[in-house]
Backbone as JSON Lines, residues from 0, in Angstrom:
{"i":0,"aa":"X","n":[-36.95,18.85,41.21],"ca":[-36.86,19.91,40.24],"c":[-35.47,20.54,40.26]}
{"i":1,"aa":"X","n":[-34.62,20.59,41.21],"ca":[-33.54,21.64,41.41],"c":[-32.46,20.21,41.18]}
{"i":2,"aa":"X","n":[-32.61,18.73,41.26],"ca":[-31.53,18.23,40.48],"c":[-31.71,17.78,39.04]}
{"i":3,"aa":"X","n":[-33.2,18.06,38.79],"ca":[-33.61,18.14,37.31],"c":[-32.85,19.32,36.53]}
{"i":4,"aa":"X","n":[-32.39,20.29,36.8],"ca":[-32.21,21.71,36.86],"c":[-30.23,21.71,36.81]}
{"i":5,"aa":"X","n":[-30.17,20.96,38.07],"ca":[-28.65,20.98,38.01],"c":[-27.85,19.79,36.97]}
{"i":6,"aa":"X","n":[-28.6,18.9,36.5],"ca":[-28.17,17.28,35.53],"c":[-27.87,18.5,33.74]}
{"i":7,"aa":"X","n":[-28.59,19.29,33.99],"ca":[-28.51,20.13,32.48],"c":[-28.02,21.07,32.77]}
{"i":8,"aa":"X","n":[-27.22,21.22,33.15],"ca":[-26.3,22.54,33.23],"c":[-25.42,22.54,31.63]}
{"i":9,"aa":"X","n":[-25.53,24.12,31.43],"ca":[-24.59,24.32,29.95],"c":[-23.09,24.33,30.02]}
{"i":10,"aa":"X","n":[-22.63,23.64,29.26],"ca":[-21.12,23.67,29.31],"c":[-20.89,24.9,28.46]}
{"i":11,"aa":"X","n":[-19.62,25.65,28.8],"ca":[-19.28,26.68,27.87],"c":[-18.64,26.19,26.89]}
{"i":12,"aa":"X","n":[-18.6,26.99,25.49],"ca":[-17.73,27.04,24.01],"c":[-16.54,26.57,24.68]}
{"i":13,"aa":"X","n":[-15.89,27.57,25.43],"ca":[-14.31,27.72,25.67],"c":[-14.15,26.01,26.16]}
{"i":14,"aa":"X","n":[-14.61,25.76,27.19],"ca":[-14.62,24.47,27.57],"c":[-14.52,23.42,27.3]}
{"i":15,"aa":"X","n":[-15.55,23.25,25.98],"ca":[-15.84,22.45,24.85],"c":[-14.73,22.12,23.9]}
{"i":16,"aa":"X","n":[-14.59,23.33,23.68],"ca":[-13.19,23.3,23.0],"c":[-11.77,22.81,23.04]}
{"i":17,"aa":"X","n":[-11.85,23.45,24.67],"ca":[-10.35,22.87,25.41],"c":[-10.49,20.84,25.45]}
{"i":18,"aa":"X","n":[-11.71,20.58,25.26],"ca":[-12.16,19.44,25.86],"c":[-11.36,18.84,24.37]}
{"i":19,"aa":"X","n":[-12.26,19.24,23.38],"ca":[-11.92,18.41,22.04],"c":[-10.47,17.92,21.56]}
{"i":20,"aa":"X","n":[-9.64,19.45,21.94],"ca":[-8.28,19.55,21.28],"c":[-7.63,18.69,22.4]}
{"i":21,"aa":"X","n":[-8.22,18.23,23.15],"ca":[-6.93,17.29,24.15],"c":[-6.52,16.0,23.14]}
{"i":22,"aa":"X","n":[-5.57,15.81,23.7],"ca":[-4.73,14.77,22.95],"c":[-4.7,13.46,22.56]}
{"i":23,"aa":"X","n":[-5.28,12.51,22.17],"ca":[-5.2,11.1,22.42],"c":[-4.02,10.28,22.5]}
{"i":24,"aa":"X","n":[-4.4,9.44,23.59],"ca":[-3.06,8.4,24.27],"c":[-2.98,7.82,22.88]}
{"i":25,"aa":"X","n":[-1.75,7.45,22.86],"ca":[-1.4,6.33,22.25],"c":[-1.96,5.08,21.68]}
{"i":26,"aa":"X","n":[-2.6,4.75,22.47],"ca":[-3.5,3.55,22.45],"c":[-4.64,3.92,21.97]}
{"i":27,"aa":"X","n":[-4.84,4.82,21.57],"ca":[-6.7,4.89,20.81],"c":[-6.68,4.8,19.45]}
{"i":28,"aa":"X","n":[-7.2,3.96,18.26],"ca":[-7.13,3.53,17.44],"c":[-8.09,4.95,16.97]}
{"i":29,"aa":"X","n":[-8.04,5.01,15.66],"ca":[-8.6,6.08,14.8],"c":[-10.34,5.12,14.65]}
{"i":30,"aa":"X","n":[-10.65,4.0,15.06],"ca":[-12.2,3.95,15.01],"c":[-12.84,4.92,16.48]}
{"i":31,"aa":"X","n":[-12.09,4.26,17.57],"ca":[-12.79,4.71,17.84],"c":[-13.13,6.13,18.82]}
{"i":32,"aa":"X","n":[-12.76,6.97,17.84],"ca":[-12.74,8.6,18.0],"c":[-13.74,9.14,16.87]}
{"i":33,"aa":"X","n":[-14.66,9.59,18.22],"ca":[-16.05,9.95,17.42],"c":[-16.08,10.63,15.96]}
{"i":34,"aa":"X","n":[-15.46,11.68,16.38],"ca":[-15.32,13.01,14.9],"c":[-13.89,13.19,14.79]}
{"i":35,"aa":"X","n":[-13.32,13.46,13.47],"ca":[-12.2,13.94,13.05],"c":[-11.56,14.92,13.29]}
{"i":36,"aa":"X","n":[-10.88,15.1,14.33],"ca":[-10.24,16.57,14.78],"c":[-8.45,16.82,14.09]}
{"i":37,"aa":"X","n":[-7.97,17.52,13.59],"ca":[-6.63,17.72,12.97],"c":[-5.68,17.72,14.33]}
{"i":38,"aa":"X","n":[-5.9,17.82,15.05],"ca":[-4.94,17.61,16.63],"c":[-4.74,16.52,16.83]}
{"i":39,"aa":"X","n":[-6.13,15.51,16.9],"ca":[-6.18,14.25,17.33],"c":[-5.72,13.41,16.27]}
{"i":40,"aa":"X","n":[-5.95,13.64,15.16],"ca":[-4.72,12.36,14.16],"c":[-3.21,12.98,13.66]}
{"i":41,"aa":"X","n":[-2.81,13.88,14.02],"ca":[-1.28,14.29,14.36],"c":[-1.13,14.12,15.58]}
{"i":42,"aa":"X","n":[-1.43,13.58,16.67],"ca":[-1.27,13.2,17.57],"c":[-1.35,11.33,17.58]}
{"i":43,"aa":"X","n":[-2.18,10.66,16.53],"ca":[-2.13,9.52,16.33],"c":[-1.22,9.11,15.85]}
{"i":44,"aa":"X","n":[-0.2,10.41,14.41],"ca":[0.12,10.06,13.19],"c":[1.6,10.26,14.47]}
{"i":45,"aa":"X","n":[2.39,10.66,15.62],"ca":[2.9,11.32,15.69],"c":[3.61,10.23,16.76]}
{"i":46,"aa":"X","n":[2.18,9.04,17.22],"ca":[2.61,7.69,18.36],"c":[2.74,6.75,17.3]}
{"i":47,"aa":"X","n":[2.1,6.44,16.08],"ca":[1.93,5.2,14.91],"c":[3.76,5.77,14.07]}
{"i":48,"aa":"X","n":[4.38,6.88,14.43],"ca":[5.64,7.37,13.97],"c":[6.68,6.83,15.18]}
{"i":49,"aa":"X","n":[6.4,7.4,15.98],"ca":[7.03,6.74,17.38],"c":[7.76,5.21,17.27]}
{"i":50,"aa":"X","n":[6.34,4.51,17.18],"ca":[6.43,3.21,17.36],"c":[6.98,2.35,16.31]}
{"i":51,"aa":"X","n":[6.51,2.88,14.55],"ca":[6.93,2.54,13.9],"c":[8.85,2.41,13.97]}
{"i":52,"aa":"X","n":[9.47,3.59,14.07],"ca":[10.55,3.96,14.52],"c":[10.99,3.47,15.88]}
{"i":53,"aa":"X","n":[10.75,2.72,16.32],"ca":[11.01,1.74,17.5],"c":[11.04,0.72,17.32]}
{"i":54,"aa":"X","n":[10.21,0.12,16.7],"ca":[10.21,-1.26,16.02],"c":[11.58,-1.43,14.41]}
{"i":55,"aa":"X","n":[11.37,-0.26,13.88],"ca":[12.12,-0.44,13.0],"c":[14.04,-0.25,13.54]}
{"i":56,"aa":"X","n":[13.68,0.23,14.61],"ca":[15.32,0.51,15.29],"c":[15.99,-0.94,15.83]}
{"i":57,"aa":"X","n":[14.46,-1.63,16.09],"ca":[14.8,-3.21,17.04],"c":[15.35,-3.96,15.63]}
{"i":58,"aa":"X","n":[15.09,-3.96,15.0],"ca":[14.88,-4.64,13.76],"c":[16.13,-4.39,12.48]}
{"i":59,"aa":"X","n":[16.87,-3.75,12.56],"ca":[17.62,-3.0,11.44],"c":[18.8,-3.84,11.7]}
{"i":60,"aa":"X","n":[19.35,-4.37,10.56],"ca":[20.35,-5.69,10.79],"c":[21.41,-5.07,10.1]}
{"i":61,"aa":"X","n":[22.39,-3.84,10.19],"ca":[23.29,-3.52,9.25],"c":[24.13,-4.26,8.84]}
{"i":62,"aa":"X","n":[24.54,-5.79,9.15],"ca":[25.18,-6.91,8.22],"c":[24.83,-7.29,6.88]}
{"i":63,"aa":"X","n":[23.73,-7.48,7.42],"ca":[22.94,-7.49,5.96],"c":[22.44,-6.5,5.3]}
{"i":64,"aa":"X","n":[22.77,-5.01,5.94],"ca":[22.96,-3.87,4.42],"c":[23.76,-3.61,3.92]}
{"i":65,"aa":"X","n":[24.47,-4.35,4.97],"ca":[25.78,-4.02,4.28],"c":[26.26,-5.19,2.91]}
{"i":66,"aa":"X","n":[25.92,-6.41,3.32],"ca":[26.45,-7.24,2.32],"c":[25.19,-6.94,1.43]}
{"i":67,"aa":"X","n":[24.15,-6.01,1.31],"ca":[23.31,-5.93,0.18],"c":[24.01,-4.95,-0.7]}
{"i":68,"aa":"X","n":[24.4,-4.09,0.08],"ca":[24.84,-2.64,-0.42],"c":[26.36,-2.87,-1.46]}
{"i":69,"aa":"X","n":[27.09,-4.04,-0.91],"ca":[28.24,-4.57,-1.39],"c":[28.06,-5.19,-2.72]}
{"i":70,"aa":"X","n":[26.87,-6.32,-2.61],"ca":[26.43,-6.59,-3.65],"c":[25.89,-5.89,-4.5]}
{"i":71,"aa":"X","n":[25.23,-5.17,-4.42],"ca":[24.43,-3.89,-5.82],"c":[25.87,-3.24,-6.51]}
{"i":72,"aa":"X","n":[26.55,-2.95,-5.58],"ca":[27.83,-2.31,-5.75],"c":[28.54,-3.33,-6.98]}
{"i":73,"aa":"X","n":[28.75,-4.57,-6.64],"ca":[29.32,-5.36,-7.67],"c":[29.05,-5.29,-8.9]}
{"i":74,"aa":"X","n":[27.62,-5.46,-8.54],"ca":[26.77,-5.65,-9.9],"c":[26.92,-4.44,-10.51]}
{"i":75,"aa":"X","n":[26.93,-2.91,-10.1],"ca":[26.93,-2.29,-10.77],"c":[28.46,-1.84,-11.43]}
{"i":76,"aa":"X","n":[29.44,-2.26,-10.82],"ca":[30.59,-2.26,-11.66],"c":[30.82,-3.54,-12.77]}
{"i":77,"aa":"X","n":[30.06,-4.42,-12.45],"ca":[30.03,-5.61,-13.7],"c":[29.24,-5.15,-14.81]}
{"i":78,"aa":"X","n":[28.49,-3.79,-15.09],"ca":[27.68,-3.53,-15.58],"c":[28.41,-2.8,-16.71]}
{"i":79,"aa":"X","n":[28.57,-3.25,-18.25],"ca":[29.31,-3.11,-19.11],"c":[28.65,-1.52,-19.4]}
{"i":80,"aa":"X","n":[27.36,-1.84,-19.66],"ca":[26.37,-0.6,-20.42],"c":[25.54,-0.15,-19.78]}
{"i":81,"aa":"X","n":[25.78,0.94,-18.84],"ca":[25.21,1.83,-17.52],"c":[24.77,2.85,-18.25]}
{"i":82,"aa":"X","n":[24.61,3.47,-19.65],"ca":[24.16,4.56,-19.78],"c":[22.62,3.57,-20.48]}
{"i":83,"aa":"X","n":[22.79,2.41,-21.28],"ca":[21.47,1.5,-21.42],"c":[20.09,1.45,-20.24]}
{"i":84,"aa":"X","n":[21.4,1.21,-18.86],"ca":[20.15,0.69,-17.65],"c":[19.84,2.0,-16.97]}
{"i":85,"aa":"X","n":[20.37,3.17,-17.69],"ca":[19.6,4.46,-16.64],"c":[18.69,4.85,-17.97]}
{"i":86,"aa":"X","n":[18.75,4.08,-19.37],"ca":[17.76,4.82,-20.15],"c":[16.66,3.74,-19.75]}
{"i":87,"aa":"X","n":[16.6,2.64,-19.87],"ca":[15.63,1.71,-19.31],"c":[15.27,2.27,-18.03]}
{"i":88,"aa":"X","n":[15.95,2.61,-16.96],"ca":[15.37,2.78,-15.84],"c":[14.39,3.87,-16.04]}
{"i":89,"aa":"X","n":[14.52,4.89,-16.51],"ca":[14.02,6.34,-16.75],"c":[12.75,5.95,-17.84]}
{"i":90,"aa":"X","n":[12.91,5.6,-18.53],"ca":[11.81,4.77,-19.2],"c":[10.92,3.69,-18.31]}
{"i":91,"aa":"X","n":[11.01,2.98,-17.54],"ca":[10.04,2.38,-16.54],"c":[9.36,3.72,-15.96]}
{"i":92,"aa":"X","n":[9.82,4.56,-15.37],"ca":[9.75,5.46,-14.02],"c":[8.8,6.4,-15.28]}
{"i":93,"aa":"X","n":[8.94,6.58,-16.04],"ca":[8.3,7.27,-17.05],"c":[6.84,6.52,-17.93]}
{"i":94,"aa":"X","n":[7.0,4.91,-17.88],"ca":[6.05,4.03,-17.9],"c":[4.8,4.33,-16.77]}
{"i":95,"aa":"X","n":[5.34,4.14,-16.03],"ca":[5.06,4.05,-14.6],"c":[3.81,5.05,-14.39]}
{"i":96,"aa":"X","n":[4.51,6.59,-14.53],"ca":[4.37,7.8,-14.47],"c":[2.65,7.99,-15.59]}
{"i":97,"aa":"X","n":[3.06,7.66,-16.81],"ca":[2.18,7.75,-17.75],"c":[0.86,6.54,-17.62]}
{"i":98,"aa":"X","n":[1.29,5.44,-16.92],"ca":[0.13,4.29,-16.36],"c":[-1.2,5.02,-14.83]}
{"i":99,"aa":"X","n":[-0.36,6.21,-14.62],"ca":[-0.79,6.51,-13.14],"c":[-1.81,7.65,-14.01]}
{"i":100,"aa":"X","n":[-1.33,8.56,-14.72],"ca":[-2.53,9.55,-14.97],"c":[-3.39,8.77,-15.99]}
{"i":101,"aa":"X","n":[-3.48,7.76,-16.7],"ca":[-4.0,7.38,-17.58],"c":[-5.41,6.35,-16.31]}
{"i":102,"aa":"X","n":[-4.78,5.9,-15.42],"ca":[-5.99,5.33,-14.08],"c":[-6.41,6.14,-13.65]}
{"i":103,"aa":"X","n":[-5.81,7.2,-13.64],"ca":[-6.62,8.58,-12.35],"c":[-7.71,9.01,-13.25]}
{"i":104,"aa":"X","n":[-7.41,9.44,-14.66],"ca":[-8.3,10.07,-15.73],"c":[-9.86,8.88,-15.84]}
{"i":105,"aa":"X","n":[-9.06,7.76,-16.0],"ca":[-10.42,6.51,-15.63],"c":[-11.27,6.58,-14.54]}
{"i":106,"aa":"X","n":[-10.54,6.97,-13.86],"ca":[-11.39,6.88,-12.41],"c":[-12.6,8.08,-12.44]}
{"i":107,"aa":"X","n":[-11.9,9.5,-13.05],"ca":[-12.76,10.74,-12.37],"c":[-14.18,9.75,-13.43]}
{"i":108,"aa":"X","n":[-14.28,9.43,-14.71],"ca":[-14.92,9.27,-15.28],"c":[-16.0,8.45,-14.73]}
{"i":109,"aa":"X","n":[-17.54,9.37,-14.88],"ca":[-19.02,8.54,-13.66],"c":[-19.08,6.94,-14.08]}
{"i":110,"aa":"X","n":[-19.06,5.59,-13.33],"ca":[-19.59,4.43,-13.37],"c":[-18.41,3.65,-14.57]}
{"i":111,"aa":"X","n":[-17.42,4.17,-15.21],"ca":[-16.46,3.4,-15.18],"c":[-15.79,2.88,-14.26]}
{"i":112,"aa":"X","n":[-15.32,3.07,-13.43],"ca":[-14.79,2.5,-12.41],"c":[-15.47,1.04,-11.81]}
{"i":113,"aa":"X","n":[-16.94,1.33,-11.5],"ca":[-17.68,0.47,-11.12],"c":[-17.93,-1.18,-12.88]}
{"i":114,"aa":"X","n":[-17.73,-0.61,-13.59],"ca":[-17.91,-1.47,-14.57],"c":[-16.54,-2.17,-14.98]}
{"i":115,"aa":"X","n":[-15.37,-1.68,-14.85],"ca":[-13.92,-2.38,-14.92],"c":[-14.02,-3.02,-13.39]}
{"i":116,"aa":"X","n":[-14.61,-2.32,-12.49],"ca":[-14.54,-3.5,-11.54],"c":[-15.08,-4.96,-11.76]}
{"i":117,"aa":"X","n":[-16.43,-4.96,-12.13],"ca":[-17.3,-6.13,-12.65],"c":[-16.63,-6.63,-13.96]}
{"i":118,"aa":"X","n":[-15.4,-6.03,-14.47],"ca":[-15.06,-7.2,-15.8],"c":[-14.05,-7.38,-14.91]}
{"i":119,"aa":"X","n":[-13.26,-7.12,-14.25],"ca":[-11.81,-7.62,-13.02],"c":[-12.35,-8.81,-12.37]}
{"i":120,"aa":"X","n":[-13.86,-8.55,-11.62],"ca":[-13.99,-9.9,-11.08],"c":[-15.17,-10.98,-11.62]}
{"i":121,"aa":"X","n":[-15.17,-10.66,-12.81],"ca":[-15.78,-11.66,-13.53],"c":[-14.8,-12.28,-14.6]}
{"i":122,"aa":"X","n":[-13.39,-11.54,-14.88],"ca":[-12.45,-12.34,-15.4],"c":[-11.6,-13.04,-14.48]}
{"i":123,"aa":"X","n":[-11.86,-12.66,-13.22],"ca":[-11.07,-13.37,-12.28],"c":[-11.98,-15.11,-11.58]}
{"i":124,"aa":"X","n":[-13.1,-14.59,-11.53],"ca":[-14.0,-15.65,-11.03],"c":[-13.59,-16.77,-12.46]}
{"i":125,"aa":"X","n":[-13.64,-16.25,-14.11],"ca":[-13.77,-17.43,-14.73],"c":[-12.37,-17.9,-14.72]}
{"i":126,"aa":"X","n":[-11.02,-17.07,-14.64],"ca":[-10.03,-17.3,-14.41],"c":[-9.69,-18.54,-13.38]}
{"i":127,"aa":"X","n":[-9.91,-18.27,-12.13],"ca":[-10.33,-19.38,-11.47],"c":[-11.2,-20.7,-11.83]}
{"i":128,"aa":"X","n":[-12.06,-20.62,-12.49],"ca":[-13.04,-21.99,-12.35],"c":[-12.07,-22.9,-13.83]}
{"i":129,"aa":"X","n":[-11.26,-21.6,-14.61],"ca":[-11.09,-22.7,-15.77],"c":[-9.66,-22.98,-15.36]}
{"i":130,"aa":"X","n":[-8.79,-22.68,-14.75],"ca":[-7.69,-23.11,-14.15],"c":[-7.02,-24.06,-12.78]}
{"i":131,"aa":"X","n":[-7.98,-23.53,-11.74],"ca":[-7.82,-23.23,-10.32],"c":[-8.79,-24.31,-9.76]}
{"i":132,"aa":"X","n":[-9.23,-24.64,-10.3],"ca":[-10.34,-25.73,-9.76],"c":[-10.11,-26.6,-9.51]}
{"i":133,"aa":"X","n":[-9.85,-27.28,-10.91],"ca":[-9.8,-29.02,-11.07],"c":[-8.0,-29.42,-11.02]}
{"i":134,"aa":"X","n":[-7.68,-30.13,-10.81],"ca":[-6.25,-30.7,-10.79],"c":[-5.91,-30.83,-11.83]}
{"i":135,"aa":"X","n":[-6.51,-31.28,-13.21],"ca":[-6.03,-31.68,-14.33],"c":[-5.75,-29.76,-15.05]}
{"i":136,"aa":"X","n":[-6.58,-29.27,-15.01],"ca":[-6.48,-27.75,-15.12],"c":[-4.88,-26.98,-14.39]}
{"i":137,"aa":"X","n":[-4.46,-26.92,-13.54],"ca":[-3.64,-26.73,-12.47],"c":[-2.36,-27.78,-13.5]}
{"i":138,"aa":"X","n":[-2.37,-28.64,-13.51],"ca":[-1.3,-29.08,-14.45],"c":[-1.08,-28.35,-15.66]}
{"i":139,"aa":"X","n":[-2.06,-28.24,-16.3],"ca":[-2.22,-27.3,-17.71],"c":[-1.67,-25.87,-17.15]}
{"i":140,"aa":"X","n":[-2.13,-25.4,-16.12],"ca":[-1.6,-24.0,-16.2],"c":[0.13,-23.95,-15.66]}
{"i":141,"aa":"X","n":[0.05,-24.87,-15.14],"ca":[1.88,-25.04,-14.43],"c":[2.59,-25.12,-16.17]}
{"i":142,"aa":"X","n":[2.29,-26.16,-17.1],"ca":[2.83,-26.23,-18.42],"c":[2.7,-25.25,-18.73]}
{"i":143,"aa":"X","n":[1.96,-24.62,-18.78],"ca":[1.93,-22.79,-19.93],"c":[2.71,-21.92,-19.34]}
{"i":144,"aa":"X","n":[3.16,-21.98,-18.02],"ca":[4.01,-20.83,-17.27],"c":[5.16,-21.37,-17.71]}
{"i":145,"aa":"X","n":[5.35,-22.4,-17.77],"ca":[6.64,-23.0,-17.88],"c":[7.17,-23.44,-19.05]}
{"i":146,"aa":"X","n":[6.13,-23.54,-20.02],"ca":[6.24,-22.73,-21.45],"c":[7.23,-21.19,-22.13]}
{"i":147,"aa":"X","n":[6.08,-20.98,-21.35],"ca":[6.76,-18.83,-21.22],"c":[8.13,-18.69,-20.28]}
{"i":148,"aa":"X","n":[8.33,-19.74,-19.35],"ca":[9.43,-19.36,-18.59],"c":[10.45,-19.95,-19.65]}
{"i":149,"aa":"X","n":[10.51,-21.04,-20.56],"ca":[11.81,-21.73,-21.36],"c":[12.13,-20.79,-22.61]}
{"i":150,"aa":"X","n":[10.57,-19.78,-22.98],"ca":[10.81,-19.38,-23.85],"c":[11.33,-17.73,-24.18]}
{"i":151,"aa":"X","n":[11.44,-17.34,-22.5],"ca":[11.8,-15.97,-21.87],"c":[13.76,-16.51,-21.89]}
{"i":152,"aa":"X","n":[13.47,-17.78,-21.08],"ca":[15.18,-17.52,-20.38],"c":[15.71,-18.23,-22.34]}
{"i":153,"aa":"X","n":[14.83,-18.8,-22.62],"ca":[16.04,-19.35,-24.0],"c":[16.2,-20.77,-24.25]}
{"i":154,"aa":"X","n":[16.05,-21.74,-22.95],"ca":[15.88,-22.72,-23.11],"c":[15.59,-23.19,-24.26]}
{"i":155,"aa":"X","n":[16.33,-24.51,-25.12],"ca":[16.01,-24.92,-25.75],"c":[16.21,-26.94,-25.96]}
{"i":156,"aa":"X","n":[15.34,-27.72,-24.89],"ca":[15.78,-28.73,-24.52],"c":[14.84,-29.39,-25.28]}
């Protein structure tokens, strides 16, 4: 009875608490940490930053930013009509911009989402069986890209 008595002893709040907010090592993956504590994944977000930034320090080849950086550089002084490619650019980024609230607005909307999913992979499944399948198909689709590619660059052979 008296180690029946002592196996249930109450832990205090304060205790509990101090217990939760401790820190996780490095090594503990976000499965498997029972409940979501704001300490414990700024403490994840803070070693997955660490490391990222360690790996990316091993890794950083400034020869080759540099001869990238040299090159963009060229190109952009070979660039006759620079006020054209910042209105195009600003126009993508503005494409871009107007493609993103026009998906978000789709999304809040109930069981659309779920029904553009089922035409995505039911145009993708037939996509596959009438292209992707057979070999003679796979030839046909190599000709049609390569169609559109003679008739993009200009080709005229």
């Amino acid at each position: 009875m008296v180690a029946a008595a002592a196996a249930v002893r109450p832990v205090s709040f304060r205790r509990l608490g101090v217990l939760l907010r401790a820190p996780l090592p490095c090594g503990l993956t976000t499965s498997r940490v029972a409940a979501p504590f704001p300490r414990r994944t700024d403490s994840m977000k803070i070693c997955q930053l660490q490391l990222t930034a360690t790996r990316f320090s091993k890794q950083n080849n400034s020869g080759e930013d540099d001869e990238l950086l040299s090159e963009l550089k060229d190109k952009w002084d070979a660039m006759e009509n620079k006020s054209s490619l910042a209105l195009y650019g600003a126009g993508a980024i503005l494409a871009v911009w107007i493609s993103l609230v026009v998906v978000r607005s789709l999304d809040s909307v109930p069981l659309l989402p779920g029904i553009l999913e089922l035409v995505g992979l039911s145009y993708s499944g037939w996509f596959v069986y009438r292209y992707l399948l057979f070999q003679e198909n796979r030839k046909e689709l190599a000709g049609v890209i390569d169609d559109i590619k003679r008739r993009i660059v200009g080709d005229d052979e």
